[in-house]
N, C-alpha and C positions, 0 to 999 in steps of 0.2 A: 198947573194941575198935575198932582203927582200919582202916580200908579203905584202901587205893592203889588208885589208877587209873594203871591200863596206856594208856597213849600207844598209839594203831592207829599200826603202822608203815605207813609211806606206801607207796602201790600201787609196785609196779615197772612199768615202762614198759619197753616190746620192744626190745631195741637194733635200730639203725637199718641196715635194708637195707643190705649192701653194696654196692660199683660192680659186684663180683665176681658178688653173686648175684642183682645184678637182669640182668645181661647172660646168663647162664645162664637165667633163667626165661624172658631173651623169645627164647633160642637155643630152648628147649623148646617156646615157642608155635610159632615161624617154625616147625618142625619137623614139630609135629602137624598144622599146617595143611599142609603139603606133605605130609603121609601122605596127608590127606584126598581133594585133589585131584590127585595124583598119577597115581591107576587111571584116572582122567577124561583125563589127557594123553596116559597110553602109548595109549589107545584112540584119541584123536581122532589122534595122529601117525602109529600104524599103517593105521587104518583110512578113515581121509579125507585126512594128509599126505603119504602115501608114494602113494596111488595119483593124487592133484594135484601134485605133482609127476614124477609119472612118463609124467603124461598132456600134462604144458605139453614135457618134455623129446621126447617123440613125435611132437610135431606137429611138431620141425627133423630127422625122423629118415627115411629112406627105408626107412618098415616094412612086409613085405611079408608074405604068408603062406610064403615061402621062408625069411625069419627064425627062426620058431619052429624048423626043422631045422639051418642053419648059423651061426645066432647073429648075423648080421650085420644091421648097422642102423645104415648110413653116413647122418652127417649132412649136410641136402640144404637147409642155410639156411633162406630163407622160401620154397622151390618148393613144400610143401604149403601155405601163408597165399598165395601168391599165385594157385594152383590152385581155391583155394575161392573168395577174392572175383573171380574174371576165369570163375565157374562163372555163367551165368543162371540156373539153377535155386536158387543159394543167395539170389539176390536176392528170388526168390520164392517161398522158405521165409520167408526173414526177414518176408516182407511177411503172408504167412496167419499166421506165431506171432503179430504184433503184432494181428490181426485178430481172430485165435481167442483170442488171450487178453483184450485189453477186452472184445469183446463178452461171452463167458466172464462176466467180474467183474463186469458191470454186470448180466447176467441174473440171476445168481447172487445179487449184493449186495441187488437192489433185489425180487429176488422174496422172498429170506432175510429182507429186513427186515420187508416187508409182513406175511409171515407169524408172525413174532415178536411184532410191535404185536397181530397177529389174537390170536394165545396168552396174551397178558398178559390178555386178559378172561376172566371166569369163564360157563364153561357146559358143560353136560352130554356127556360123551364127549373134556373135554379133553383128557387125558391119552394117551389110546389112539388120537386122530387124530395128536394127537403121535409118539409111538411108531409109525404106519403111513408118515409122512414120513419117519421116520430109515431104513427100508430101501435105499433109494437108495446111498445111505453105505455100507451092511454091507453088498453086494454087491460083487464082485472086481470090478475095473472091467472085465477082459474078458471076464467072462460079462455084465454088463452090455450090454457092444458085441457081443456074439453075437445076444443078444435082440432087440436094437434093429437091428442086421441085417435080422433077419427081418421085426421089424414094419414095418420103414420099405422092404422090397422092394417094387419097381415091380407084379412080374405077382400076387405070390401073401401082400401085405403088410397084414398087419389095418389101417394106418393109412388105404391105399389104398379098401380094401375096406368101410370105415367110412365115407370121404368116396363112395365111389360108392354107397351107400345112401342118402345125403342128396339125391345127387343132384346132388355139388361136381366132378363127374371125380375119376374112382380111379387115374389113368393118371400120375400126379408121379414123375419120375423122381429122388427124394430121396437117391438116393447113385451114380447113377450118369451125371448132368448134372456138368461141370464148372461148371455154375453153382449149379447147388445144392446139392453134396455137402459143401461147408465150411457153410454154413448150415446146415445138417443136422448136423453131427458138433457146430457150437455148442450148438445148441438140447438135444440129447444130453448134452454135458457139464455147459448147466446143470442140464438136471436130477439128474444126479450128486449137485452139488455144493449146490444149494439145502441141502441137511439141515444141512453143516455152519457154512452160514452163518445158519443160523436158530438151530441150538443157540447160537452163540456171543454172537450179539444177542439171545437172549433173556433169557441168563446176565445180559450188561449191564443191560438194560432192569429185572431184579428187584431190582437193585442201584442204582436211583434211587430216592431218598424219597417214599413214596405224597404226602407232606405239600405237596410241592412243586406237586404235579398238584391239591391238593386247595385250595390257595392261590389256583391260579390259576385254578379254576371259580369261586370265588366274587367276581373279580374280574372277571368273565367273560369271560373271556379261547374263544376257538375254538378247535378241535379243529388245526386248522394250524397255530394259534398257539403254542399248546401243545406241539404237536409239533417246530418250528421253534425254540422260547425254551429251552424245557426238554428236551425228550428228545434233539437232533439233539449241543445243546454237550455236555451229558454224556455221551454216549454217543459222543464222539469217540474215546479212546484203544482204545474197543475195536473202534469202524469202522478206526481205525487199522489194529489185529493183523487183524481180518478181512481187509483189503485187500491187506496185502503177503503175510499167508503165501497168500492164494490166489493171490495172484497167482504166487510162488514154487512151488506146486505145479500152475500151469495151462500156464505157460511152457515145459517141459520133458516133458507129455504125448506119451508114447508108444502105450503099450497100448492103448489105448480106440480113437486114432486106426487101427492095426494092424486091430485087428479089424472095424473097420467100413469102410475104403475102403482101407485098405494104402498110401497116399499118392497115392491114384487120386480120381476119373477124369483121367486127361493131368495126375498131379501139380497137381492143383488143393486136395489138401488137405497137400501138402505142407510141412511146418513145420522146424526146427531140431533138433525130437529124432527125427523119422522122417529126417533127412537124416544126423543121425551115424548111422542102424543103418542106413539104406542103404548106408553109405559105409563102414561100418565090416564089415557083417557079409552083406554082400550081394556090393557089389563087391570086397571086401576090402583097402581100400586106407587101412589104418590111422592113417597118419599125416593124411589129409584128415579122416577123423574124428574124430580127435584135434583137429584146428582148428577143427571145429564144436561139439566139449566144451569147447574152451575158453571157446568166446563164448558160451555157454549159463553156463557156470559165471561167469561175468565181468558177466552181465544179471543172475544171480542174487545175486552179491555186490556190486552197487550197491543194488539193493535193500534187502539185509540191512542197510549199511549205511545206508540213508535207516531201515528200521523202527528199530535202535538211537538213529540222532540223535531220531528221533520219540518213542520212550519216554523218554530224557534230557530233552527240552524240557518231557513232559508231568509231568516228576518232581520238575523247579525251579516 
């Protein structure tokens, strides 16, 4: 009895992609990517492009509160941009934002951090002293400035009323001295702001190698040293993000300033974002407010862009 052996017919192989239908498939990709981010454009052009440029075309416009009834809103060149910089008082907004905001970021940065380095060690009640810092944060900033209002009052002010117990004079006139009342509304906003600069360096700080820290005691290396080699380089990119979004959201404070001095005493706390809602909603002279959102919005997007070059540089 004889056997045959059947020969395995050779595999078939796929024919080869067309030009046709590879050009189709990446019409399908391009496609679905555009589905994806698409919702993401119609929102940012509705809701941030049409009112940026509605707001750059405002500022050449002679808009008045006579507008909203006869529609009219002749264009007047650069007499609202020359209205604001030939204004003194915008020189001296410009000068308290640049003030209120470093000093701001530097109380803020440098209180935030100490306090993060304190939380990376272990002991008892971590967590829940934790969580009694983050308050500051979860409160509406203008109830915040209400509170603080009242503490920081000259005749009838617990801060006052605590220092004249000590024995330090109770009599500080802390929001209603032109010289003291931007010191005051700083000191205020960093306390705001410490929480969110501590969650976010702490986040960093958990995110270094204990291995590194444990390298460098047994080289014995100092507690400065340490902090200086190891913790300061690594934890750049997100001193980074810390620095500029605070600074993006200290530079354009309104509310908090409102409630504690309203741009008083004699405009001594006067900034860039209480000078467009004076200007805009006080005296209602649109188009000069619109000049001061521009340059508000113009300090903002330098910024943004230094934070994008600075993630790029940290990503090569």
């Amino acid at each position: 009895m004889s056997t045959t052996t059947a020969s395995a017919a050779p595999a078939t192989r796929p024919a080869p992609a067309t030009p046709v239908k590879k050009r189709d498939t990446r019409r399908r990709r391009r496609l679905s990517q555009w589905g994806f981010i698409a919702p993401a454009v119609v929102f940012m052009l509705l809701f941030f492009g049409y009112p940026l440029v509605r707001n750059v075309v405002m500022s050449f416009q002679d808009f008045s509160p006579s507008t909203f009834f006869d529609g009219k809103s002749p264009f007047n060149g650069t007499d609202n941009w020359s209205k604001v910089f030939h204004d003194d008082l915008f020189g001296k907004a410009l000068w308290h934002t640049i003030v209120f905001t470093i000093g701001s970021l530097i109380g803020q940065f440098g209180i935030g951090l100490a306090l993060a380095v304190f939380f990376t060690k272990r002991f008892p009640l971590n967590g829940f002293l934790r969580s009694l810092i983050l308050l500051p944060w979860l409160v509406p900033m203008v109830v915040s400035g209400i509170v603080w209002r009242r503490i920081l009052d000259q005749d009838t002010g617990v801060l006052n009323s605590f220092l004249d117990t000590l024995g330090l004079g109770g009599h500080t006139p802390w929001l209603t001295s032109p010289g003291m009342a931007l010191f005051s509304v700083i000191m205020v906003n960093i306390w705001i702001g410490i929480p969110f600069n501590m969650v976010i360096l702490y986040g960093g700080l958990q995110e270094i190698p204990k291995e590194l820290y444990e390298a460098a005691s047994l080289d014995g290396a100092s507690a400065w040293r340490t902090f200086r080699s190891i913790t300061l380089p690594l934890l750049k990119p997100v001193i980074t993000v810390v620095l500029v979004l605070g600074f993006m959201s200290t530079v354009k404070i309104l509310d908090l300033i409102l409630a504690l001095t309203d741009g008083g005493p004699a405009d001594s706390t006067q900034t860039l974002g209480t000078l467009t809602y004076q200007n805009s909603f006080v005296q209602l002279d649109f188009g000069a407010g619109a000049v001061v959102g521009n340059i508000l919005i113009l300090i903002s997007a330098v910024f943004a862009v230094f934070y994008l070059r600075a993630n790029r540089s940290e990503g090569k």
